[in-house]
N, CA, C, O and CB atoms as a CASP TS submission, in Angstrom:
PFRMAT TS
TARGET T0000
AUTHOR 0000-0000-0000
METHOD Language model
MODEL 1
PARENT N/A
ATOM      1  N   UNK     1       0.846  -1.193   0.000  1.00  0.00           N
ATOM      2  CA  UNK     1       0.000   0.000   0.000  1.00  0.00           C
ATOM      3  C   UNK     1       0.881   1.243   0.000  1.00  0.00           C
ATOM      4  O   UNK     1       1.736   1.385   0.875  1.00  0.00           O
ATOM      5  CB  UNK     1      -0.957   0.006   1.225  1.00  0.00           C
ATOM      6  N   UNK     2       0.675   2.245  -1.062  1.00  0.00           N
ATOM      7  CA  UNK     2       1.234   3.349  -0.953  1.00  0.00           C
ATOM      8  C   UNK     2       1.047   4.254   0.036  1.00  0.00           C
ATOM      9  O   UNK     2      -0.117   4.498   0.353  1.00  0.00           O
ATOM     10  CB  UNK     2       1.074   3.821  -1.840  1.00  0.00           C
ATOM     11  N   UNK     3       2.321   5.050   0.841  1.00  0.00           N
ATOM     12  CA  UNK     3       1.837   5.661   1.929  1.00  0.00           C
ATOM     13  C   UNK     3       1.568   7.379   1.186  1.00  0.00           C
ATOM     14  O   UNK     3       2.566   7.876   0.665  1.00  0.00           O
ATOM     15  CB  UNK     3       3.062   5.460   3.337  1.00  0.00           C
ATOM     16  N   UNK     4       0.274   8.195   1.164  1.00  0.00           N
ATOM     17  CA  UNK     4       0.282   9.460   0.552  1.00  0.00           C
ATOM     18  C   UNK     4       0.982  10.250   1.577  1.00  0.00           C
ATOM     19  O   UNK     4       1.078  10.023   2.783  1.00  0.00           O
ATOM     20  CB  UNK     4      -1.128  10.006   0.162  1.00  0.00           C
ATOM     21  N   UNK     5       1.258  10.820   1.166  1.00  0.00           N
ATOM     22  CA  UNK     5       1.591  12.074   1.951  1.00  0.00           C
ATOM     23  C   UNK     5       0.548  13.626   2.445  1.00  0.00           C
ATOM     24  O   UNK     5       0.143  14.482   1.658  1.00  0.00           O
ATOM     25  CB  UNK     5       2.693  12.522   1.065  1.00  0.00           C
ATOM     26  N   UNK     6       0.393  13.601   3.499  1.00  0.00           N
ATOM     27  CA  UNK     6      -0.165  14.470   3.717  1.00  0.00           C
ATOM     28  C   UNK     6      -0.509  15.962   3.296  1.00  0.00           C
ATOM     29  O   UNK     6       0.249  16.928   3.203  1.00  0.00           O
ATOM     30  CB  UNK     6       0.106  14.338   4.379  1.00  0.00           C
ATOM     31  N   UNK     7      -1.561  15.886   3.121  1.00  0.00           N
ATOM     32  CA  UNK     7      -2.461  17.523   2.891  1.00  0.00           C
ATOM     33  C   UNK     7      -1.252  18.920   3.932  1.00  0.00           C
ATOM     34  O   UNK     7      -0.830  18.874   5.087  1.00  0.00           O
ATOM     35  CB  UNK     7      -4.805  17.313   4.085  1.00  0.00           C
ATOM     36  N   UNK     8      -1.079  19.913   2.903  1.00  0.00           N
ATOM     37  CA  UNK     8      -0.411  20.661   3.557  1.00  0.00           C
ATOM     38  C   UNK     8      -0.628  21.898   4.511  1.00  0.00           C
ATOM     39  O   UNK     8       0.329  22.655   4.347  1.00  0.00           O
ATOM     40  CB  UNK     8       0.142  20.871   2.836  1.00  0.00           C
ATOM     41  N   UNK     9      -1.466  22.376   5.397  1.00  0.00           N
ATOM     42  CA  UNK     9      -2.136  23.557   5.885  1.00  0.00           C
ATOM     43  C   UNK     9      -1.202  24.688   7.197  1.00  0.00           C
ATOM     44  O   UNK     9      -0.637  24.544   8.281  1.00  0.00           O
ATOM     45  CB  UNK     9      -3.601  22.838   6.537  1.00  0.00           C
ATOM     46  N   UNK    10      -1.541  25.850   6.171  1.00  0.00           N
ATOM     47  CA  UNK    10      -0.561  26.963   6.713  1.00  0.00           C
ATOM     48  C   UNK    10       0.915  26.258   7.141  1.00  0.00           C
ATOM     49  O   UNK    10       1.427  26.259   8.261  1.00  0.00           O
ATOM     50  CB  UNK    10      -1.303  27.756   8.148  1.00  0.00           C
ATOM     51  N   UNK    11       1.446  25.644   5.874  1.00  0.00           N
ATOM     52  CA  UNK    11       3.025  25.193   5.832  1.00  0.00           C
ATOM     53  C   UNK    11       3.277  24.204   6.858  1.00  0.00           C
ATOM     54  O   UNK    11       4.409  24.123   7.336  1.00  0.00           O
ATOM     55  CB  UNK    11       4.078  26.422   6.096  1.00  0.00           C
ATOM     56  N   UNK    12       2.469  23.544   7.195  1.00  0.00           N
ATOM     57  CA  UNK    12       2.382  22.013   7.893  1.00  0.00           C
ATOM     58  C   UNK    12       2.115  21.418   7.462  1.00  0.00           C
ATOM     59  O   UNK    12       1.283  21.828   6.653  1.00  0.00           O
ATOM     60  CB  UNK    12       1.851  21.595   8.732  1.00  0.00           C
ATOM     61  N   UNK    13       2.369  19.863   7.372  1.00  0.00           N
ATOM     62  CA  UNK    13       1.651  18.762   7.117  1.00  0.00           C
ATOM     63  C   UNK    13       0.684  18.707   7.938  1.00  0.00           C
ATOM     64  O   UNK    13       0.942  18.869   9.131  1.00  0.00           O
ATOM     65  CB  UNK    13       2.302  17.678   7.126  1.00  0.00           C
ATOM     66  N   UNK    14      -0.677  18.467   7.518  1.00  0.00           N
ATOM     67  CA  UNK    14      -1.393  18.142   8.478  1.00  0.00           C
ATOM     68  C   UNK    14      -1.341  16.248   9.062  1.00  0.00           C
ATOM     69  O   UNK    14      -0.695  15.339   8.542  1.00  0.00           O
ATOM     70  CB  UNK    14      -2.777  18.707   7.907  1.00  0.00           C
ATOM     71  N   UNK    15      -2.275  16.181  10.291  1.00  0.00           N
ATOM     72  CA  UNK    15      -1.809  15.381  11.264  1.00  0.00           C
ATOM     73  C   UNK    15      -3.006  14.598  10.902  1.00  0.00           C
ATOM     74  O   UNK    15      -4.086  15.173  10.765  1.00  0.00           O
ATOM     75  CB  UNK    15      -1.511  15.930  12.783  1.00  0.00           C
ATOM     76  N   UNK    16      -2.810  12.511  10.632  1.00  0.00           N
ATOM     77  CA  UNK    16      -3.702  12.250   9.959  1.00  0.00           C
ATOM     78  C   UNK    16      -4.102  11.394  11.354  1.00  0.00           C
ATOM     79  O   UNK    16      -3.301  10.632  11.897  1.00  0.00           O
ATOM     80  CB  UNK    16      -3.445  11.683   8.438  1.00  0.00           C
ATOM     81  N   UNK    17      -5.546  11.653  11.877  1.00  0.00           N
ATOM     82  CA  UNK    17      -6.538  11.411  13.039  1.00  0.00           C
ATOM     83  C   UNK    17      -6.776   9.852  12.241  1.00  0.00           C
ATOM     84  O   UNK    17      -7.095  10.021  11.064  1.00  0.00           O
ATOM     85  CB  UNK    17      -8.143  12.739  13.263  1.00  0.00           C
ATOM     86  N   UNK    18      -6.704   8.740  12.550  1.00  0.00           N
ATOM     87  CA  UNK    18      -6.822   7.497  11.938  1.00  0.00           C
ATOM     88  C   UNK    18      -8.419   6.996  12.349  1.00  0.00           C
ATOM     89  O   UNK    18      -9.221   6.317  11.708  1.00  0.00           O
ATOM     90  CB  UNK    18      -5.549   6.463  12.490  1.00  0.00           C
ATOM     91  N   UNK    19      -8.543   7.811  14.073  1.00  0.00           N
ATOM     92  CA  UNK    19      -9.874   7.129  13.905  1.00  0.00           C
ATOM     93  C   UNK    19     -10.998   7.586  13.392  1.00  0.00           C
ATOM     94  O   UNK    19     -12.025   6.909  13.447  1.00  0.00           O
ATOM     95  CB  UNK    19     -10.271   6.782  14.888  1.00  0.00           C
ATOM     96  N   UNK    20     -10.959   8.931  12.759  1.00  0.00           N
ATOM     97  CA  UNK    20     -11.784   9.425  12.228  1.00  0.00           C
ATOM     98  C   UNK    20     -11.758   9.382  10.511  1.00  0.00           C
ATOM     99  O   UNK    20     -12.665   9.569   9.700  1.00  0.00           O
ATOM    100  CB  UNK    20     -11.758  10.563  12.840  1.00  0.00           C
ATOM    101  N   UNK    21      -9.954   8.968  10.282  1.00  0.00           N
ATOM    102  CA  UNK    21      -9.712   9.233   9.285  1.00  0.00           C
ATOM    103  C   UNK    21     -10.000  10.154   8.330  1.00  0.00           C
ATOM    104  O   UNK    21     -10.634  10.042   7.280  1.00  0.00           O
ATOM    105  CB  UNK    21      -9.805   8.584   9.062  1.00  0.00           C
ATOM    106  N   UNK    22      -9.305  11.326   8.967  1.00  0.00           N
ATOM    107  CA  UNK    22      -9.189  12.661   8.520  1.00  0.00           C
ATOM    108  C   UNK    22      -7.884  13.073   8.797  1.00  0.00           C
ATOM    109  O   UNK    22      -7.199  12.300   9.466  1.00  0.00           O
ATOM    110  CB  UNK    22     -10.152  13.555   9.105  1.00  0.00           C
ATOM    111  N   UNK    23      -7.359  14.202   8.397  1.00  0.00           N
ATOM    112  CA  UNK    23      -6.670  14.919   8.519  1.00  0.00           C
ATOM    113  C   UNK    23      -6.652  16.352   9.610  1.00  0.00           C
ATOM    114  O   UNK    23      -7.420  17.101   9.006  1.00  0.00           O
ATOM    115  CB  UNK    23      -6.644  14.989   7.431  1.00  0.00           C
ATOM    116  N   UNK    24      -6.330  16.890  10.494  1.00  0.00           N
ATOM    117  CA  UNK    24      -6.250  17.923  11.223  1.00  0.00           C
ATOM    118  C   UNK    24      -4.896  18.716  11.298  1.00  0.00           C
ATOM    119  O   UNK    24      -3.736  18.302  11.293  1.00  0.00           O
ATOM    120  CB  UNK    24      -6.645  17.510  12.375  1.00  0.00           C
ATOM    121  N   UNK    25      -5.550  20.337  11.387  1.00  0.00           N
ATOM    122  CA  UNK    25      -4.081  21.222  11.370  1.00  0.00           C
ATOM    123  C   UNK    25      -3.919  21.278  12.842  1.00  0.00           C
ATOM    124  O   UNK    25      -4.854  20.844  13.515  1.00  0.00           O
ATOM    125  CB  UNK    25      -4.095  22.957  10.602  1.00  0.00           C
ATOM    126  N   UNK    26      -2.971  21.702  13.385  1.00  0.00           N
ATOM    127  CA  UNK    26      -3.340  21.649  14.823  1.00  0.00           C
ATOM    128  C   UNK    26      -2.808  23.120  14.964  1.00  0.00           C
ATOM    129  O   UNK    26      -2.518  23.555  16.078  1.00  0.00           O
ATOM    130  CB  UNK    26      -2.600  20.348  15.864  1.00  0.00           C
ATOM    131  N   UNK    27      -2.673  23.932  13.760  1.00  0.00           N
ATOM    132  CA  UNK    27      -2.881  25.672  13.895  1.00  0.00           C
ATOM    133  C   UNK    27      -4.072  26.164  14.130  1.00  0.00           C
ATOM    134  O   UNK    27      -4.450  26.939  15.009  1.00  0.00           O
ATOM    135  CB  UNK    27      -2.554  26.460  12.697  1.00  0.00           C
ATOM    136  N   UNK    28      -5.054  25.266  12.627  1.00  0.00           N
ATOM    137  CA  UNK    28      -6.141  26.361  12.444  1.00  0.00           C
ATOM    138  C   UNK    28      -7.173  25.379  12.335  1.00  0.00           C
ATOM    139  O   UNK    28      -7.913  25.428  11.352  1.00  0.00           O
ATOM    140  CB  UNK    28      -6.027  27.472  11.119  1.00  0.00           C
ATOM    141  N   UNK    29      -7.340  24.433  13.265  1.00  0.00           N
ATOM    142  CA  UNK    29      -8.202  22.995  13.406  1.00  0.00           C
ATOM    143  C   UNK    29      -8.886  23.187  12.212  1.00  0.00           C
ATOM    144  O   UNK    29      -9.949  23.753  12.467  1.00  0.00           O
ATOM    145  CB  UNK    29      -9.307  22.731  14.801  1.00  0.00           C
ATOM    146  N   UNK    30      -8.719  22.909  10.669  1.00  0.00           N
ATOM    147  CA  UNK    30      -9.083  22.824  10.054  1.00  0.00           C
ATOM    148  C   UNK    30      -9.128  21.561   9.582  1.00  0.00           C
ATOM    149  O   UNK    30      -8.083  20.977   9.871  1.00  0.00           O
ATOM    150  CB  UNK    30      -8.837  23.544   9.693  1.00  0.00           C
ATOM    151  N   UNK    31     -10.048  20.743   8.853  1.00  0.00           N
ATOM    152  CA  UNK    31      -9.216  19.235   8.825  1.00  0.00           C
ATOM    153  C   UNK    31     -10.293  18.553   7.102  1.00  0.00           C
ATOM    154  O   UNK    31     -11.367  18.789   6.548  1.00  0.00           O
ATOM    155  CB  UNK    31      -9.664  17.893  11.018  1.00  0.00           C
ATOM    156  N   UNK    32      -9.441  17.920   6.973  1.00  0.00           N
ATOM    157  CA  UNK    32     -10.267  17.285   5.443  1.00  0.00           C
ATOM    158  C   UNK    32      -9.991  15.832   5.417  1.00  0.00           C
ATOM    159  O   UNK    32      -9.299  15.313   6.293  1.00  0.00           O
ATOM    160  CB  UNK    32      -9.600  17.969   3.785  1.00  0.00           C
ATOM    161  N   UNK    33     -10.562  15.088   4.341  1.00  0.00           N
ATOM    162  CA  UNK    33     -10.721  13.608   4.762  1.00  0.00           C
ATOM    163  C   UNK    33      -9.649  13.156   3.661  1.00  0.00           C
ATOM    164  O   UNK    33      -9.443  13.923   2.721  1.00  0.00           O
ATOM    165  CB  UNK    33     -12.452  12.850   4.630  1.00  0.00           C
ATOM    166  N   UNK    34      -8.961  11.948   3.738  1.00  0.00           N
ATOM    167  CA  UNK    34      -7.921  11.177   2.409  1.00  0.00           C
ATOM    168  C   UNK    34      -9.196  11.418   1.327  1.00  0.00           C
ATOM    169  O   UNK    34      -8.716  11.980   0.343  1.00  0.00           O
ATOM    170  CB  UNK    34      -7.314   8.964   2.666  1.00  0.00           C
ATOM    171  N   UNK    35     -10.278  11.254   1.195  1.00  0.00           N
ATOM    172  CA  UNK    35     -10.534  10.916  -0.293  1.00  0.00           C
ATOM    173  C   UNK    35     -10.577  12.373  -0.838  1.00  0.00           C
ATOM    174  O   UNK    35     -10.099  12.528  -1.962  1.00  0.00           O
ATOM    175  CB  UNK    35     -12.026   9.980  -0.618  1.00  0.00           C
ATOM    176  N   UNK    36     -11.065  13.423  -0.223  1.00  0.00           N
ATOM    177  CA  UNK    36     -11.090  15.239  -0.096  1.00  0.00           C
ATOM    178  C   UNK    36      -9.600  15.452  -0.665  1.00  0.00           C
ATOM    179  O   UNK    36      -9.374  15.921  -1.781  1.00  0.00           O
ATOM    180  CB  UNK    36     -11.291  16.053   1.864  1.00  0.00           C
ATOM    181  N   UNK    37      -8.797  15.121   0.080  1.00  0.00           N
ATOM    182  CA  UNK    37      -7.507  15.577  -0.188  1.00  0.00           C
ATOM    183  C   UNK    37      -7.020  15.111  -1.767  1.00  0.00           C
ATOM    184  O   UNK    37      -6.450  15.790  -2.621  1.00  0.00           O
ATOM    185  CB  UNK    37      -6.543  14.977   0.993  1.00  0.00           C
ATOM    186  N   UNK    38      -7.453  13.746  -1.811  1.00  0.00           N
ATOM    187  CA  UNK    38      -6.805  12.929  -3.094  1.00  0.00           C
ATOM    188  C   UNK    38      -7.453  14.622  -4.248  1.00  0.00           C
ATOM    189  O   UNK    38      -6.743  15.455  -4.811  1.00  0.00           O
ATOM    190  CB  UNK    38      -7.902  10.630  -3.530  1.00  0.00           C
ATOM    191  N   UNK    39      -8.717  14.548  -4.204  1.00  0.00           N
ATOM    192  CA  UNK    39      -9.185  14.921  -5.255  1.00  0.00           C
ATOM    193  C   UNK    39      -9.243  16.938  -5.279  1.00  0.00           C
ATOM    194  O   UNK    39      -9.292  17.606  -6.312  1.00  0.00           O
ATOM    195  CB  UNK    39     -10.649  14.013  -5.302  1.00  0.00           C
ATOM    196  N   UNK    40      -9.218  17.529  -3.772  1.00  0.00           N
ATOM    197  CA  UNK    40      -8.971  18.777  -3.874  1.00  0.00           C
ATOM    198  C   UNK    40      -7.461  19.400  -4.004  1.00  0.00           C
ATOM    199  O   UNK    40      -7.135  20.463  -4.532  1.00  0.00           O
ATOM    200  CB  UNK    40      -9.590  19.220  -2.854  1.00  0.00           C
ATOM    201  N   UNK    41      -6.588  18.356  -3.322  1.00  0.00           N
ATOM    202  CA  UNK    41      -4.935  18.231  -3.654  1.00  0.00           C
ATOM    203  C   UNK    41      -4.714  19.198  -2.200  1.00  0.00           C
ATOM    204  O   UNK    41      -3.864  20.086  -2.124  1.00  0.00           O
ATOM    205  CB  UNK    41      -4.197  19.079  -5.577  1.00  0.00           C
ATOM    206  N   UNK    42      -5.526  18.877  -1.245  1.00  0.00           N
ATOM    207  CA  UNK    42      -4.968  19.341   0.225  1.00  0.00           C
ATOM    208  C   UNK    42      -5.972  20.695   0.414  1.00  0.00           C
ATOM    209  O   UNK    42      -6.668  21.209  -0.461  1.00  0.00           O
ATOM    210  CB  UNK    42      -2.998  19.793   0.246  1.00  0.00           C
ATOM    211  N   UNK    43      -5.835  21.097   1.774  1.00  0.00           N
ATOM    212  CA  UNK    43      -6.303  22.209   2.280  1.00  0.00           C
ATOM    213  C   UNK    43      -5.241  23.175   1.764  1.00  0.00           C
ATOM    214  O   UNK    43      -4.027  22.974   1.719  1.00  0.00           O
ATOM    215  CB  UNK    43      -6.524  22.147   3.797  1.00  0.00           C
ATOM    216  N   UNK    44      -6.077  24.516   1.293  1.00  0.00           N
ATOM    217  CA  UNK    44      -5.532  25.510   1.184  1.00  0.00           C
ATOM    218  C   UNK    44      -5.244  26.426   2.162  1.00  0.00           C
ATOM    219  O   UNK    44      -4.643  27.462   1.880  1.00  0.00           O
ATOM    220  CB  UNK    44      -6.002  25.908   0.469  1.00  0.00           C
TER
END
């Protein structure tokens, strides 16, 4: 399985929450999901 690399927000990687399976910034608690990310190409 390929590992992606994380969605990037305000020059962080964001932090991937497994049990929710999402993504979270832990600047600007903003957070988006792996399939969101695949197809928006990360939080802006």
């Amino acid at each position: 399985m390929s590992r992606h690399t994380a969605p990037v927000c305000h020059g962080r990687q964001m932090k991937l929450d497994t049990k929710a399976r999402q993504y979270t910034c832990r600047k600007c608690g903003g957070w988006t999901t792996r399939l969101l990310a695949l197809v928006v190409g990360g939080a802006q």
